[in-house]
LOFIGU-209897 format. One record per residue: residue in one letter; x, y, z of N, C-alpha, C, O in turn; residue number from 1. Coordinates in steps of 0.05 Angstrom, whole numbers. Each point is the difference from the previous one (the first is absolute). Example, Ala and Ser with C-alpha at 12.3 -4.5 7.8 and 13.67 -1.06 7.14 Angstrom:
BEGIN
 residuo    n.x    n.y    n.z   ca.x   ca.y   ca.z    c.x    c.y    c.z    o.x    o.y    o.z num
       a    264   -114    156    -18     24      0     18     24      0     21      0     13   1
       s    -28     21    -27     16     24      1    -15     22     14     10     22      4   2
end
This chain:
BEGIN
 residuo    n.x    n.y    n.z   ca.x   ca.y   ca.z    c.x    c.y    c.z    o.x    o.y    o.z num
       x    -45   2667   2575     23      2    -19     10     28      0    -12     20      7   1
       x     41    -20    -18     17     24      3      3      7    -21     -3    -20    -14   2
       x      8     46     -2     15      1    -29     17     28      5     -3     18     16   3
       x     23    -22    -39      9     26     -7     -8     -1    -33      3    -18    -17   4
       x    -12     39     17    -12      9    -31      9     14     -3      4     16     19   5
       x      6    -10    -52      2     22    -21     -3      2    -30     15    -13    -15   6
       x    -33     30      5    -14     -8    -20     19     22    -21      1     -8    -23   7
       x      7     22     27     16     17    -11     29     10      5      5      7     23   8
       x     19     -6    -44     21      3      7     15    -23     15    -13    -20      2   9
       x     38     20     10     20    -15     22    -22      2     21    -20     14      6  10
       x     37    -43      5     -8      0     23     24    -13     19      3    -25      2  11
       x     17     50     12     18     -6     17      1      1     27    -14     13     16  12
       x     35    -33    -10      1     -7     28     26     10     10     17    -17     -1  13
       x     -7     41     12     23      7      8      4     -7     29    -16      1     19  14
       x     37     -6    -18     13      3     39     28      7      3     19    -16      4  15
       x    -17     47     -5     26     11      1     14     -7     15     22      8     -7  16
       x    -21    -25     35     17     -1     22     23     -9    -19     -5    -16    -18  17
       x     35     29     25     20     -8     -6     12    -34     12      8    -10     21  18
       x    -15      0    -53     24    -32      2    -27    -22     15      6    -23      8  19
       x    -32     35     -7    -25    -17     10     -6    -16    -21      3      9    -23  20
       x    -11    -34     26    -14    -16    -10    -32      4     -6    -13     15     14  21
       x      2    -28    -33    -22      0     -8    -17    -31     -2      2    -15    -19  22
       x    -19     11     40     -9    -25     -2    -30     -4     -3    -17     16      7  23
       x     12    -47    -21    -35     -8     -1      4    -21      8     13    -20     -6  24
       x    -29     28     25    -10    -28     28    -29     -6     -8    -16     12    -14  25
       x     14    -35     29    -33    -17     -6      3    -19     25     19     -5     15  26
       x    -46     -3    -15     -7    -24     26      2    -20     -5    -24     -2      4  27
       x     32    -25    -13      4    -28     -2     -1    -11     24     17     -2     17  28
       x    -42     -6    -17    -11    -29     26      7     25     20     19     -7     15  29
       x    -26     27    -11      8     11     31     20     11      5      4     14     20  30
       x     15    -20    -40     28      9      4      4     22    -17    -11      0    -22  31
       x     29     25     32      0     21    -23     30     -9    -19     21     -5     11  32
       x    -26      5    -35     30    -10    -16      1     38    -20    -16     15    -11  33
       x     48    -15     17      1     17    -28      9    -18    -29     19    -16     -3  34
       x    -36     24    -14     -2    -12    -23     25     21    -26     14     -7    -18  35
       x    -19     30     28     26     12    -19     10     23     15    -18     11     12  36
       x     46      1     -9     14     16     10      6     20    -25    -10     -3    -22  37
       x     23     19     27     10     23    -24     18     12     20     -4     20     14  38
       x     33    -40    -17     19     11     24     10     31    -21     10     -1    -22  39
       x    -14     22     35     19     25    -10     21      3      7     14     17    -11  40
       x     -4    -30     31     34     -5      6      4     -9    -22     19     14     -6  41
       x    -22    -29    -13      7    -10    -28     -8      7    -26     -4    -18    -17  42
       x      0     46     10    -11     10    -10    -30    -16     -9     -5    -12    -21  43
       x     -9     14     42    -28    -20    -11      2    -18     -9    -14     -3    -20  44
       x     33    -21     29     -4    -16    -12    -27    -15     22     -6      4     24  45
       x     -5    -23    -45    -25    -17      0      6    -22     10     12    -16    -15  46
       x    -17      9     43     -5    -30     18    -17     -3     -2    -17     17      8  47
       x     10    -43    -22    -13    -26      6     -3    -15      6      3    -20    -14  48
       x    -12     17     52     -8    -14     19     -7    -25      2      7    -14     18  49
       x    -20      9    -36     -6    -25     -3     -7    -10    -42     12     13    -17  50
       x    -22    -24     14      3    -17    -26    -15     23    -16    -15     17      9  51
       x     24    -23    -40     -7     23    -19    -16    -18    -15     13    -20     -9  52
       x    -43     20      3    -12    -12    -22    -11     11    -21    -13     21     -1  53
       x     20    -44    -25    -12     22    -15    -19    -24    -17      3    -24      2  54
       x    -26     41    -22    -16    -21     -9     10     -9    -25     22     11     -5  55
       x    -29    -27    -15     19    -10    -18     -9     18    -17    -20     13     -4  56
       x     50    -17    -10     -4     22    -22      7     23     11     11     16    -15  57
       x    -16     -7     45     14     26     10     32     -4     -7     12    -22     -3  58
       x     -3     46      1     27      0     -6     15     20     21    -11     21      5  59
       x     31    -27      5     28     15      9     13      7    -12     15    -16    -10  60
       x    -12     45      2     18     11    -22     22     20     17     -8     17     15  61
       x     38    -21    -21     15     13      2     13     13    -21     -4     -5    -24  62
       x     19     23     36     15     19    -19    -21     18     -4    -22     -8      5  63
       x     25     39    -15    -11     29    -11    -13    -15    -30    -23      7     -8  64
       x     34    -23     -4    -14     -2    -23     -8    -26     -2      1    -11    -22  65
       x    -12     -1     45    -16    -30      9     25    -17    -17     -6    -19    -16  66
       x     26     25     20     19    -31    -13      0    -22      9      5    -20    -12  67
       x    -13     24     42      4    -34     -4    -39     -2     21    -13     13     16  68
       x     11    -42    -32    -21    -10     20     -3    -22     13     21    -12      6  69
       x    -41      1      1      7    -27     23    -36      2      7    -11     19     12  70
       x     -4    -51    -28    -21      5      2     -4    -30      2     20    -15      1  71
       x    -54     -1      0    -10    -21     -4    -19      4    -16    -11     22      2  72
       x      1    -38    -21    -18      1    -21    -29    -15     12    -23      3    -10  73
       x     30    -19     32    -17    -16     10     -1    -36    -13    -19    -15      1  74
       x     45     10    -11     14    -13    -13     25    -13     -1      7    -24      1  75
       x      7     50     -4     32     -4      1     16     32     19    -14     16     12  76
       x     33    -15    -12      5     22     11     25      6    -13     17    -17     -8  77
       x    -15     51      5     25      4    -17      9     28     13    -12     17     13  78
       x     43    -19    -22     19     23      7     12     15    -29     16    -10    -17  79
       x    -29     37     17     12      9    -31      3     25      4    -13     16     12  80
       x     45    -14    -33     15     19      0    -21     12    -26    -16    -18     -8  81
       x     14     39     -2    -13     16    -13      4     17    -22     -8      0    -23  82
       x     26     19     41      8     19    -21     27      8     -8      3      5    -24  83
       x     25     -3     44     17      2     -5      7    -16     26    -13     -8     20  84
       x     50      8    -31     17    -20     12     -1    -19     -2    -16     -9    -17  85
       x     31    -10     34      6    -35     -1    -24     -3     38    -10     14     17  86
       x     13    -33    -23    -16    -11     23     22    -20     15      7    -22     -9  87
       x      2     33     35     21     -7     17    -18    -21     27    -20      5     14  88
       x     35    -25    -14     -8    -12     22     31     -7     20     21    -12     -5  89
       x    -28     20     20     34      5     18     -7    -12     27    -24     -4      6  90
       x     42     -3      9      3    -10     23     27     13     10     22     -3    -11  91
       x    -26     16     33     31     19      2      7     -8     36     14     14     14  92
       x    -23    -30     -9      7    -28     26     30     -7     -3      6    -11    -21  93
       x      8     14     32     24    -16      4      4    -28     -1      2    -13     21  94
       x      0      4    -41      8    -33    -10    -21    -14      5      0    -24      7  95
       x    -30     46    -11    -27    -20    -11     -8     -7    -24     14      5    -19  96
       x    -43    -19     14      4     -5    -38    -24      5      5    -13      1     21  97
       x      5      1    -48    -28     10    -17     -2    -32     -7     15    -15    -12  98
       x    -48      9     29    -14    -30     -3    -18      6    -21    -16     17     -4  99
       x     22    -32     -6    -35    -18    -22    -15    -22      6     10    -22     -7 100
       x    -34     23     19     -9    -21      6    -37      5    -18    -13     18     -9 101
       x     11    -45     13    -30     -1    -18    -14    -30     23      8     -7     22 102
       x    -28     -3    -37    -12    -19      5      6    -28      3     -7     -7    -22 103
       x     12     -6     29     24    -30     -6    -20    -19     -9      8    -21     -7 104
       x    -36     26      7    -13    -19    -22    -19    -25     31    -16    -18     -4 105
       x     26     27     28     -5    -20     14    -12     15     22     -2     -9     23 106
       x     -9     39    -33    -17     17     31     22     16     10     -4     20     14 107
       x     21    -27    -20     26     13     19     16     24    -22    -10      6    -22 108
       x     30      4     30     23     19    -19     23    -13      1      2    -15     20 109
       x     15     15    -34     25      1     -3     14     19    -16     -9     14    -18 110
       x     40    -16     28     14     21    -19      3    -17    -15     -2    -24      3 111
       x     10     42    -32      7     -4    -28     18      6     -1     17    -18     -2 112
       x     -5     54      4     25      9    -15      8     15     25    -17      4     17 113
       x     37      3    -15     14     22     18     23     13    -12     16    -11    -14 114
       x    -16     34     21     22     15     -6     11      3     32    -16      9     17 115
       x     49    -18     -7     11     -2     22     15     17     13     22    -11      3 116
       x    -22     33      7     15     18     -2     29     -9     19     24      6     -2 117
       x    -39    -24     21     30     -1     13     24    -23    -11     23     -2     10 118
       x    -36    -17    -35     16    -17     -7      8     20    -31     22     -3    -11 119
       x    -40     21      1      5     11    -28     -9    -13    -23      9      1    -23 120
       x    -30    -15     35    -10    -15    -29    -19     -3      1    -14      4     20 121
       x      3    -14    -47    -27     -9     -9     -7    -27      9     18    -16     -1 122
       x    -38      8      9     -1    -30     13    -32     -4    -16    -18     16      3 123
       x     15    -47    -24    -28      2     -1      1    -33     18     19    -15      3 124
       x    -54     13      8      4    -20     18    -20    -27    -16     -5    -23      9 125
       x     -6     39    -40    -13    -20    -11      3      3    -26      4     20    -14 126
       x     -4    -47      7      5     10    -40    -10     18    -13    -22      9      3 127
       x     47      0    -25     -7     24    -17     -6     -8    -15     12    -21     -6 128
       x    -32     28    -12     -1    -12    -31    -13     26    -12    -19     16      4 129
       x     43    -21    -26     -6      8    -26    -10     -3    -20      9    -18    -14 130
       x    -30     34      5    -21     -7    -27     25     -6    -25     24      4      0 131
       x    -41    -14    -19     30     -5    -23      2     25    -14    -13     20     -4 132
       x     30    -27     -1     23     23    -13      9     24     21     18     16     -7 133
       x    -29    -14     29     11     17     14     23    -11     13     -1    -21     12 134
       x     29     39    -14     29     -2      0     10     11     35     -2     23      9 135
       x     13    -45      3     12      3     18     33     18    -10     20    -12    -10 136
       x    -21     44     15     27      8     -5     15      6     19     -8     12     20 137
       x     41    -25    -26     18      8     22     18     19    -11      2      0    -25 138
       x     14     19     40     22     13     -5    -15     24    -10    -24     -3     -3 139
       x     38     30     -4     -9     24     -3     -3      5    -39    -10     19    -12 140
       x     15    -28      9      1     -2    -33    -24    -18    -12     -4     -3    -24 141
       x    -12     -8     44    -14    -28     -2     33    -23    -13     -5    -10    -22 142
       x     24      6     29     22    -18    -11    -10    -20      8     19    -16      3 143
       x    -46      2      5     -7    -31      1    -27     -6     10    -11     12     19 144
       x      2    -28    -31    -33     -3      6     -4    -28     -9     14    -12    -17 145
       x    -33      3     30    -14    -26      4    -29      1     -5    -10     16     15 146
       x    -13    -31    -36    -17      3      5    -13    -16    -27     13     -5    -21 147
       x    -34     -2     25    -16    -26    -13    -25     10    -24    -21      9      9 148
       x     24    -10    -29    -15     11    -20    -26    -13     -5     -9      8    -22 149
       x     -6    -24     33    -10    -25    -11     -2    -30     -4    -17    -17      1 150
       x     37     18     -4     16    -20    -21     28     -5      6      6    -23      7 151
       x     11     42     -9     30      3     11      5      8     12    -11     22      3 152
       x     34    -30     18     11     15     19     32      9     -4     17    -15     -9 153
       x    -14     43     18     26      9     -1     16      1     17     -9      1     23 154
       x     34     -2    -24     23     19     24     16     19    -11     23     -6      2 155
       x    -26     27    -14     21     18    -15     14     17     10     -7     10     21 156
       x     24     -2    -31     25      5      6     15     24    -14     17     -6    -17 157
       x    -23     41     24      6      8    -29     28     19      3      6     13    -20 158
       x     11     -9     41     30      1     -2     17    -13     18    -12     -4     21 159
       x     36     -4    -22     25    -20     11     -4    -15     -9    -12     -3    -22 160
       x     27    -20     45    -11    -31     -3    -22    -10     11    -14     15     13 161
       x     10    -34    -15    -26    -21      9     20    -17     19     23     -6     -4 162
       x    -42      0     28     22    -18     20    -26    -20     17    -15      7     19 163
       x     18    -31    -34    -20    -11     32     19    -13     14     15    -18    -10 164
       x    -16     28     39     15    -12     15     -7    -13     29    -15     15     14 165
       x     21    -34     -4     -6    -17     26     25      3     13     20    -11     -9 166
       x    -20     30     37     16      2     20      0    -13     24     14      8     18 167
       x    -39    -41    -16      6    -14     23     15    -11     -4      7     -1    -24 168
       x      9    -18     48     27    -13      4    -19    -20     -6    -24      1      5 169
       x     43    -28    -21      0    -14    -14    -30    -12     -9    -10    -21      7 170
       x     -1     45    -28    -30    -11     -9      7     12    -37     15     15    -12 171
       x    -32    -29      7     -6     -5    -31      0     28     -8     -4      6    -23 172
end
């Protein structure tokens, strides 16, 4: 066996060559793989070669003040914003959409919801339901909401007119 030891103070690894890379290689089955780079053409940024594991409960923390993380409990797995800001999930693809898919109950996934970018809409692909009393609101004022208390159900209506209307050719 090999080591580098240090029991006191840093322990650094410099390689001045201008715009050189920095790599850790290992033997797998015979074969040499590099496992991480430290391209300095990019100000150091960190390649990873192959898969990043971590044990549960390890965490990935980004941002200077660990805001956001991205962990498994050994359980469930979660993505959390922390300390400041909103938590942005973006897709900046030209007329792609942000999928939601889960379990379909049968081994398999399916989508649920999508946001579309190239049609501009929201698409869900399985029923929504609402616990009671929670209010479906439309318009910027909330000016109309739908939603079932229990017991009753509403459609309200809170400025203009009220209009139900049917625009197929000749139907009820």
């Amino acid at each position: 066996n090999s080591h580098i030891k240090n029991s006191t103070g840093r322990l650094q690894i410099f390689n001045f060559a201008n715009n050189e890379d920095i790599y850790i290689q290992g033997n797998d089955d015979g074969g040499a793989i590099t496992a991480l780079t430290l391209d300095m053409s990019d100000a150091g940024t960190a390649i990873f070669n192959h898969d990043i594991k971590l044990a549960d409960n390890g965490k990935a923390f980004f941002g200077g003040g660990t805001d956001l993380s991205i962990y498994h409990d050994g359980s469930n797995s979660y993505i959390l914003q922390q300390t400041t800001g909103d938590l942005i999930i973006q897709n900046s693809v030209d007329d792609a959409d942000v999928i939601f898919k889960s379990d379909d109950g049968s081994g398999g996934t399916t989508e649920y919801f999508r946001l579309d970018g190239g049609n501009e809409g929201s698409y869900f692909s399985k029923h929504v339901h609402l616990i009671d009393s929670v209010q479906l609101r439309i318009g910027n004022g909330n000016d109309a909401a739908f939603y079932h208390d229990s017991y009753d159900t509403y459609l309200t209506n809170g400025t203009g007119d009220f209009y139900i209307q049917n625009t197929a050719n000749d139907k009820d």
